[in-house]
Residue, then its C-alpha position, 0 to 999 in steps of 0.5 A: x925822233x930818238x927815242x929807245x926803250x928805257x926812255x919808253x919804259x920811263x914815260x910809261x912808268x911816269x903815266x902809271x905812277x902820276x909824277x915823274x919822281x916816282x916814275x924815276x924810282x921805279x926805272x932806277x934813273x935819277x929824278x934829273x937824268x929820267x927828267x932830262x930823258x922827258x925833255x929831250x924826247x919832247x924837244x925831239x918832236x917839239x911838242x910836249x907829251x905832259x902836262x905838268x900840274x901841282x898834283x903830278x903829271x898827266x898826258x896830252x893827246x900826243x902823250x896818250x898817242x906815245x903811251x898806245x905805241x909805247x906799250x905796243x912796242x914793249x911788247x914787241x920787244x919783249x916777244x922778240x928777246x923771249x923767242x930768241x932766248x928760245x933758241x939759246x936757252x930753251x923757252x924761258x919768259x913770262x906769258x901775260x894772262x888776264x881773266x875773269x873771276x870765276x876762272x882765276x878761282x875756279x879753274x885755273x889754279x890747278x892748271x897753272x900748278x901743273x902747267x908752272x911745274x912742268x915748265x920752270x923757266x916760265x912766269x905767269x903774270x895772272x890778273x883778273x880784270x872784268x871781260x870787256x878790259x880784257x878785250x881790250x888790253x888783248x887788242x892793245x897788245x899788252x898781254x898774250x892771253x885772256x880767258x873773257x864770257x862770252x857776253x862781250x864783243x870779240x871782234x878782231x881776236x880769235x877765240x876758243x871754248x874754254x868751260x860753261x860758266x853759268x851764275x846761281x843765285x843763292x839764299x838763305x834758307x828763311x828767305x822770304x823768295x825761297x818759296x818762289x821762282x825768282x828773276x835777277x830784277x826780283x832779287x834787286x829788291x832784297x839786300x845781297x853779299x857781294x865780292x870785293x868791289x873791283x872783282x870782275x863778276x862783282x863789276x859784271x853783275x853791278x853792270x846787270x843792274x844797272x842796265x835793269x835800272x836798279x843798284x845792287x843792294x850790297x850789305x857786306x863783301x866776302x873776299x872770296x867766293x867762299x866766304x860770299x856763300x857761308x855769309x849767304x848760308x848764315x843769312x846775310x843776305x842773298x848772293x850769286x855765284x857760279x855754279x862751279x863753286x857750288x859743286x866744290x862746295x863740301x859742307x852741308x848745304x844751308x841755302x837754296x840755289x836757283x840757277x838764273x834764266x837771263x841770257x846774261x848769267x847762262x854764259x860760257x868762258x872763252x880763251x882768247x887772243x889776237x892770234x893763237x898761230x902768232x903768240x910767241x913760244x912761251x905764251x903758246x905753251x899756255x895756250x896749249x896747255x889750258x887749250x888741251x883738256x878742251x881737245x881731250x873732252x871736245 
């Protein structure tokens, strides 16, 4: 087996692309040297890593098992060249972090300001996933950091309190469930003003109703956690949101807040990853950096 990294980054480029043309462009190889690097990896082996189709290419059992390795490996050598650069240059790398809504808004930016500007030779490459993807891409080894709820499972990573993280339910103030106590699966009933589909918490409370037999009656998405509660305060209909960006909230407020009372909504934010002693010298610099108001305020 010959294989070396361009040709690992190739096949992941052709997996994430769906056809090996757009692969090529996207690792600057010509279509016929990125398809002679295919055929040359498979005829090593002699067996075949993708299927071809008339609508692109999609891997086979062995070219999912490739593509779990290959990432890994990347990684690998990607630590491996930033903590060498450590030695010649000082730290200079890009760290991986992926997290939840409520952190990518809410907390983080005013941390990743400070932590970008304190240290100009590193990149963030920020992503918000919903918390189980999360998981998942930490225990893959294809990012450094994560910051996930506390409602997943986290076995096999190593975690560290990061902030309370509670969802409020939201309502205009005519709604007919302000006059009483209202539970997640009441509100089902009544029309709501969620966030973009693909955001982590509107995926996490799609995953809540569901669970509670009921689809989420979503009237419009607001991009942002802003525009959900003026849409809300303007009586589109009901919403949920954290309680910390209800307590940024600067205009007069005209809905009512109920926090919600499922174990589920009263949850906590979590740093996480595979090893904080192991992460390499630029990823542990994060680390510490959003690790270190929690020392502050233990």
């Amino acid at each position: 087996m010959h294989f070396d990294l361009i040709d690992l980054r190739l096949y992941l480029h052709i997996l994430d692309t769906g056809n090996i043309t757009a692969g090529a462009a996207r690792s600057h190889l010509s279509l016929a040297a990125a398809s002679a690097r295919i055929r040359a990896m498979e005829a090593s082996l002699g067996i075949e890593f993708l299927e071809r189709g008339r609508r692109g290419v999609t891997p086979t059992p062995a070219g999912k098992a490739l593509a779990r390795h290959a990432r890994l490996l990347l990684q690998q050598a990607e630590h491996l060249q930033q903590d060498l650069a450590e030695y010649a240059n000082g730290i200079k790398g890009q760290v991986r972090l992926l997290c939840n809504t409520t952190a990518l808004s809410e907390y983080l930016p005013e941390l990743l300001a400070d932590f970008l500007r304190e240290h100009p030779n590193l990149d963030i490459d920020l992503q918000e996933l919903p918390s189980l993807r999360i998981t998942q891409a930490l225990r893959q080894g294809t990012a450094d950091i994560g910051i996930i709820s506390d409602a997943v499972d986290t076995h096999g990573l190593q975690t560290l309190a990061f902030r309370d993280d509670p969802l409020v339910l939201i309502m205009p103030l005519d709604h007919p469930l302000t006059t009483q106590n209202v539970s997640f699966i009441d509100s089902l009933q009544h029309d709501y003003v969620g966030l973009a589909a693909n955001s982590a918490l509107a995926v996490y409370l799609e995953e809540q109703a569901l669970h509670a037999g009921f689809r989420l009656q979503t009237r419009i998405r607001a991009d942002g956690f802003d525009g959900l509660i003026r849409m809300v305060a303007g009586g589109a209909g009901l919403g949920i949101v954290p309680q910390a960006a209800l307590e940024r909230w600067p205009l007069e407020r005209r809905f009512k807040a109920q926090p919600l009372q499922e174990d589920w909504a009263c949850r906590k934010l979590l740093l996480c990853a595979r090893s904080f002693e192991q992460l390499p010298g630029y990823a542990k610099a994060l680390f510490d950096a959003l690790a270190l108001p929690l020392r502050k305020n233990p």
